[in-house]
Each structure stands twice: as C-alpha cells, then as structure tokens.
C-alpha positions, 0 to 999 in steps of 0.5 A: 347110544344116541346118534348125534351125529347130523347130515352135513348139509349138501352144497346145492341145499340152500336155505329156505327165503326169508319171507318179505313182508307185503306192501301196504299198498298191496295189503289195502288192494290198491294195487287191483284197483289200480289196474281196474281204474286204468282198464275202466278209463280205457274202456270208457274211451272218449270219456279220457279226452272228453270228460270236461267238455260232455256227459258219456251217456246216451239221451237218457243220460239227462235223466240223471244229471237232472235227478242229481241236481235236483237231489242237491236242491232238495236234500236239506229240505226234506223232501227229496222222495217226492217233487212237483218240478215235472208233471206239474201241477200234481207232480210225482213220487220220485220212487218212480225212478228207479235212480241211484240214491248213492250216486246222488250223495256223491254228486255232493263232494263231486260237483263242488270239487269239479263241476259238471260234466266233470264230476259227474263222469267221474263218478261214473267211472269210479263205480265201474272200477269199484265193480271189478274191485267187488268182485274180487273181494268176492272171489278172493273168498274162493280163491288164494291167488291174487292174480286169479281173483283180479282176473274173476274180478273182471269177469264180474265187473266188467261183465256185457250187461256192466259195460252196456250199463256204463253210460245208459243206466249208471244205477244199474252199473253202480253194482259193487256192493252187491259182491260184498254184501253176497261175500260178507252173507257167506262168512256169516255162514261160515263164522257167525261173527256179528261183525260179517252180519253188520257188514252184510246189512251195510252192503245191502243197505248201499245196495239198496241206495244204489238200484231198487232193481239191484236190491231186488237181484241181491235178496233173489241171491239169498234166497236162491242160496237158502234153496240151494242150502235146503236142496244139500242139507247144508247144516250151517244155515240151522245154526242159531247164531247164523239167524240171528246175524241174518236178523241182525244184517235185515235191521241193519239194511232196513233201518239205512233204507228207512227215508228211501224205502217207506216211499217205495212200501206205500207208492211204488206199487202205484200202477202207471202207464210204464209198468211191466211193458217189457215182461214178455220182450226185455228177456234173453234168448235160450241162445242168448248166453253165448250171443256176442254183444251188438254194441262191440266196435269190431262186430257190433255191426254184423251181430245187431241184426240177429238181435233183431232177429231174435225180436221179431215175434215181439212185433203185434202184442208187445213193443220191439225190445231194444237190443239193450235188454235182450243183451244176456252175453257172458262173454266166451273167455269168462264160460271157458274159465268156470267150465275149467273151474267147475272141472277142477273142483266139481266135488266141492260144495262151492263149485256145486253152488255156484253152478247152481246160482250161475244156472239159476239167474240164467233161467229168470233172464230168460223171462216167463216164457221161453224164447228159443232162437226169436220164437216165442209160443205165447199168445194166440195172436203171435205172428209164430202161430199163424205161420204153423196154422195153429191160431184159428185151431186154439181159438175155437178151443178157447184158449185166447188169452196170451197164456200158451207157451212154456212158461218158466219160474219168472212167470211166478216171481213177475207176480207176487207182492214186490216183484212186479215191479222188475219189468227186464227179466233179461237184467237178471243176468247180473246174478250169472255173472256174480257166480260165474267170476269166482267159477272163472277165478278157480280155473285161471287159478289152475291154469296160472299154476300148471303154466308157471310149473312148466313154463315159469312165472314169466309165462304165467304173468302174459297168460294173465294179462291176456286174460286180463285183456280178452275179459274186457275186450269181448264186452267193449262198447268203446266208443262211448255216446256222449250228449252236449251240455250246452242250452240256449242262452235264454233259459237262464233269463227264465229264472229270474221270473219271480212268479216261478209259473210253469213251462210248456215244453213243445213238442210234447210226445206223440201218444205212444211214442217212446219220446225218452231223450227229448223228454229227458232232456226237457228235464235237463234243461230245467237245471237252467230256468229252474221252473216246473214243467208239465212234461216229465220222464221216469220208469213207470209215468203217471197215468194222471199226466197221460190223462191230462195231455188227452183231456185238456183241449189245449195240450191235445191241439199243441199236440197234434194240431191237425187233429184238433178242433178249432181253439178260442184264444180266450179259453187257451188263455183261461188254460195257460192260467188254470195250469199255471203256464207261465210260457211256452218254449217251441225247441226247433231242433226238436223237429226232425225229418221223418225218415230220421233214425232217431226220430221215435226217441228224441223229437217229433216229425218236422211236419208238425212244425208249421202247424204247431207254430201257426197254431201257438202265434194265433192263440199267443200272438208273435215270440217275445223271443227266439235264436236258433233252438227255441222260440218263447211265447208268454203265457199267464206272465210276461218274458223277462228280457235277455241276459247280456251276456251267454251264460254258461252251461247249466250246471257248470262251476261258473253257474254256481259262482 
C-alpha cells in the first residue's frame, strides 16, 4: 500500500521568499558607478570647488589641454598625427606624444557642452570612475558577490599608480578598458563565442586610443597569459575556435587602430634626445611594493625622503628618477586581501593565475637591474662601487661598460623591436594591480561571508564600507595641484597678424635642463595667439630641434647671452626672417630666483633676465608692447595693436563665441 500520508508542516517552518526581481538600475551597474563617480569626486578634492575656475593637473598638465584643442582643430582636416605648431619650421610627428586619443574625441562633446577648464576636468574625472567600474567587471568574472567585486574594483581602479596618474598623466589614468579587454580575452577562452572575440578587440582597440604605453602593458597580459597557459598545460588555449577569436579581436584592434597606429610603425621608433632615460632609474624598488605612497597629505611628508633614498645611486650616470616613476605601492588593504584570497582558493587554477600575473608584472616594475633598498649594482662608475672598493678592481678586468649587476626579464623586453620605447619599467605596476583586484575581491568575498554568519549582514555591510574607505584612502594624493588658465591679454591680439609667422618664446630651456612646465605651458598659450612656435614638449623630442637652438647663433646667445659672442643686428635680423620669427615674446614670470624649488621645470634663473633683455633690445630696439607677464618685440613683421577690451581665457565658451 502507498503512504499517502504527508508531514504536516511544522508551525515554525516558513515558506521559502519569493525572489524579487532586480533593479534595472542595479542590472546596468549604475549603482557601482555611482559609488565609484562619488569616491573619484572626493578623492579628486579641490577639483569639486574648482572644476570651473582651473585645470587639476600639474605644470604638464598644459600638454594636454593644448594637444586637445589642438586635436579639435585638426581633425576634420586630416592631419591629426603630425603638426608644425611647435619645433617649427620642421615641426614633429605627434606619435611622440604619447596622448590620449580617446580623451581627445571626447574633448569634442565635452568642450562644446561646457567649456574648459570645465569639460576638461570632467573628463578626467569620469575615466577615473570608469577604471573602478573596469575593474569590477573584471572581478566580477571571478567572483559572485556585488559587494566583493565593488570593493576589487577599487583595488584596481583607485590603485597608487592611478591615483598619482590623476592629474599628471591623464593618458596613463584613462586605464578602464584594459580590465575589459583582460576579462572579455578570458570568456574567449572559456567560451569561444565571436561575440567575446569583437569585444576584446574593441577593448584593445579603445585601449590603444587611450595610451600606446597602456596597449603595451595589455598585449605583455596576454602573453604573459599564454606562458602561464604553456607552463599548466592549459588545453582550452589549443582549441581552434579560441584562435580564430584571437585572430578575429587582432583585425578587429588593428583595423580601429589603423589612422593612429600606421604613424607609430613607420616613425615611432625615430630615436629623439628623450628615448628611454629612465630605463635604469624610473624602476621600483625590490622593497618598493609595500613602501606607502610620497604624495598622501598624512605621511607624504615623512615617506618622501625615502624615496630619495632609494635614489641615490641614480646620481653620476642616469637622472635622479622623480618619486612619481619609482612609485610601485599596491597598497597594504589591497596585499592583505589577495593574501586572503589566494589562501581561500589556492587550489584553483584562477587563483594560480592571478598570482602568477600579479608576480610577473611586479619583476618587470622592478626594471632590468635589480634595485634593492636604493643599491643598484650597475655600471663600473656607480657611487655603490666605489664605496665597497670594487670600481678600480673591475676595471683593470675590462668590465667598464654599465653592464654588471643582476639583470632581471626587463632588461630583454626594453630591447626587442617595439618595446623600446617603454622608457618607466616602474609603470608596469598597473598589470600587479589588474591581477591583484580580483585576488582582493576572492577574499572580502570570504570575509563578508563569515562576517554576515556570525554577526549578520549589518555587520557585513560596515566591514564593506570600511574597506571601501581604507582601498582609496591609502592612495590618496587629495589636495590636487591645479595650474591657472589665465594668459596675458595680449596674446589674443597676435592672432590677428594675417602673416601667421612664428613666436619665439624667451627664455628658452637651458641645455639639459628638464624645463617640462615652462615649455608646456609655452604650448598652452598658443591656443590664445594661435602661431607656431620653435620650442615645444613631448616624450621623446627631436633631436633636429636640440640641433637648431645649438647652431644657429641667434638662439644660442638668447639662450645664454653671457656665453655668446657679440651679435650684428643684421645677421639677427637675417635670422628672425630666415626662421620665419615673426616676434619674440620675453615671459617675466619665467625667471625665477636661483634658489626656487621649482626652478629646474618651470623657468630659468633670474640672473639671465638682464642679459637676455639687453641683449634682445640691442638687436630689436624697445618692446612694441608689455604688462606685468611678457614683453613683445617685433621680429619679420610688425605688432598688431592691443585689444581694447581683456580677453577671456583661451579656450574658454566666451572664446569660442
């Protein structure tokens, strides 16, 4: 006989809930973003109460405004990869610079919405958030939990080497498509559906408009992956399908890339007097990783002079490395996590690979010779050699090329065909991060889990915002640098000169001297008088224009009139009409005492004022004009007279009226 009979439910038994469906809202991620848009605007203090009024950024910041407008004006003509604005007459290939393409496009919509300096802190702001929402994406595929991944997605996106990136290098900082294209790589693997293989190209391909040196760092990822692949035998890298969606992704990045990367093939390895100088000195230290950041406003001050520390070896054969590129903090919340992580799943293949990658990109940060506690064993004339007595020893040996020391993988990849053009091992960094976001997301995972058994989801839910807190706080930079838009009145009355000759730009940079923000800002101000100037800024700077300030006596004794010979006015005349100078523009506030701190990057010491003035009324006769920032001197054509009325800043909405 069957049993029919059936249990009577028990009076504490409750039905199981009904599941609710999601948000749309939550569905789209607009909730992360959200939250990743509110800490980027906090973290970005003074930009929230500045945003209208200045540029976040640093002197070089200029750079950049100046290559977007400069984008803008080009565009539609075609010949946005090459200009002779700067180091005229030749000009130079604009693969030099290693800018943001993309950042450029949405300068467009950006800057006819709201203007600048508006529009263009927007945008800046905007990548920074969409690199915490990269990286949750990302770590989304390793993990389930929302909370998790948001907090991974910090690791990542608000990472030290991003947050110092902010306002220095925002091509560097527009980082959030290389999780995608890492994440959309792996469903490839996993799947094999052509639609994860167009989206991975697409990815690269907005990697690629983004930063060369980002692209750079995404293709090391995959091969790195397919070493990691060989080294486990992993099978689902041989099947077929999963090559043909590589080769797919490959046309797909490649035929984007065309317009901007055929330039780079044919004159990005041009070699220029700014290739590779930080190969020995922009690197991290072995101790580097767990070093906090120089910039925090808490301890920024007491951290910085270790820093120099770790420097000190540079000193006698390369330049002393600014704290920037030797900067290789991950950040303690962040090691502690993926140690948690990689502990809770040390036995799955994942975990195994992310270690590995997080590993791999921390050894190529480290440079091509190892660095350990500011020692560096390279070269025969390193001041580390000549303490411990074993200079003289080596060179009556014959080891006297910089050779000696333990070289690590770098040293290789700064060699081959392509790669030589990544000049900051340290900036490597970036790949540690990537795999260290998803290992941190596995263990806030496992620890929002036991939290909320034990002590309930309202204790998980302040376990997560403290974490959310401690990610970006350990790499805060808050305060912000920002730079003033404001130019001299007169520049604006130089655009209307219908000869459209050049500007000579005094005082032009010493020999040697970095020089970055005067020069930059030099390009900045050309967005108000709209000429070509002979002076100009980028990664790797021709070496035609170092040549030209050296031969030609005219610039050579505006540069240094105190080591000049005597000039003839008519041979300086014959010059300013030979170079097509149509005036010379002496900035006063270009001269700086010697003993400023900002001396070496943005002027020249103000010893050189009075010889320079002297030297350039002798040739040119009195200033057709001048105020409290420049003097202007007419050179192959005459002044134009002064507007009436101040004009606005250059590239502001009331300009563009």
């Amino acid at each position: 006989m069957l049993n029919t009979h059936q249990p009577k439910r028990s009076a504490v038994q409750k039905a199981a809930p009904i599941a609710r469906p999601t948000a749309w809202w939550r569905r789209c991620h607009l909730d992360a973003l959200a939250g990743y848009l509110m800490i980027a605007t906090l973290c970005s203090y003074p930009l929230p109460v500045a945003a209208r009024s200045a540029y976040i950024g640093a002197g070089d910041s200029y750079q950049y405004v100046w290559f977007y407008w400069l984008f803008r004006r080009d565009w539609f003509r075609g010949a946005f990869n090459q200009t002779e604005m700067v180091f005229h007459p030749l000009g130079v290939d604009l693969v030099r610079i290693d800018m943001s393409y993309l950042n450029a496009l949405l300068s467009f919509p950006a800057h006819a919405i709201f203007g600048d300096p508006l529009g263009y802190n927007l945008i800046q702001l905007g990548n920074w958030a969409l690199c915490g929402l990269g990286g949750y994406f990302f770590c989304r595929y390793f993990v389930a939990d929302r909370r998790a991944a948001f907090v991974g997605g910090l690791v990542y996106g608000f990472s030290p080497f991003l947050a110092s990136r902010f306002c220095v290098h925002p091509n560097l900082a527009a980082a959030q498509f290389m999780p995608l294209a890492a994440l959309f790589v792996l469903r490839l693997r996993d799947e094999g559906r052509t639609r994860h293989a167009l989206a991975a190209g697409l990815a690269l391909a907005l990697t690629g408009i983004s930063s060369w040196y980002l692209l750079l760092t995404t293709m090391l990822w995959f091969a790195l992956q397919l070493l990691h692949g060989a080294l486990t035998r992993d099978r689902r890298l041989l099947a077929a399908r999963v090559w043909r969606g590589a080769a797919l992704a490959g046309v797909l990045m490649a035929g984007l890339l065309s317009p901007f990367l055929l330039p780079w093939i044919t004159n990005g390895q041009v070699g220029g007097s700014g290739a590779q100088p930080g190969i020995n000195a922009s690197v991290g230290d072995l101790f580097g990783a767990v070093i906090p950041g120089p910039f925090h406003p808490l301890w920024g001050d007491a951290i910085r002079p270790l820093y120099h520390f770790l420097s000190r070896y540079h000193e006698g054969y390369v330049t002393r490395p600014s704290p920037l590129e030797q900067l290789t903090f991950v950040g303690y919340t962040a090691l502690i996590l993926a140690w948690i992580g990689f502990r809770r799943r040390r036995r799955d293949p994942n975990a195994r690979f992310l270690r590995f990658m997080a590993c791999a990109f921390w050894v190529l940060s480290l440079g091509a010779f190892l660095h350990v506690a500011g020692f560096v064993f390279v070269g025969t004339e390193g001041a580390l050699l000549r303490e411990i007595g074993l200079d003289g020893v080596l060179r009556r040996l014959g080891y006297d090329a910089p050779v000696l020391g333990i070289p690590l993988p770098y040293w290789v990849l700064g060699r081959l065909p392509g790669l030589s053009v990544a000049r900051a091992p340290s900036r490597m960094i970036l790949g540690t991060m990537l795999a260290l976001a998803p290992l941190a997301a596995i263990g806030c995972a496992g620890l929002l889990a036991r939290i909320e058994r034990s002590r309930g989801r309202g204790a998980a839910r302040i376990c997560t915002l403290g974490l959310a807190f401690l990610v970006p706080f350990e790499s805060l930079i808050a305060p912000y640098e920002k730079i003033d838009p404001s130019t001299s009145r007169y520049l604006h009355s130089l655009a209307r000169d219908p000869s459209g000759a050049a500007l000579l730009n005094l005082p032009i940079a010493p020999e040697g001297a970095p020089a970055s923000s005067m020069l930059a800002r030099y390009m900045y101000e050309q967005i108000a008088h709209q000429r070509p100037i002979l002076s100009g800024y980028v990664c790797r700077n021709p070496e035609y224009a170092q040549r030209l300030f050296k031969r030609e006596p005219l610039l050579a004794a505006l540069r240094d009139p105190a080591a000049a010979p005597p000039l003839d006015p008519d041979r300086a005349r014959a010059a300013l009409d030979r170079l097509e100078i149509g005036a010379l523009v002496l900035h006063r506030d270009r001269y700086l005492p010697p003993g400023d701190p900002n001396l070496a990057y943005q002027g020249v010491s103000q010893e050189l004022y009075r010889p320079t003035l002297d030297l350039v009324e002798e040739l040119l006769g009195p200033a057709c004009y001048q105020d409290e920032q420049i003097m202007v001197f007419a050179g192959a054509s005459p002044c134009p007279p002064a507007d009436p009325v101040r004009s606005p800043r250059p590239d502001s909405r009331e300009t563009r009226r």
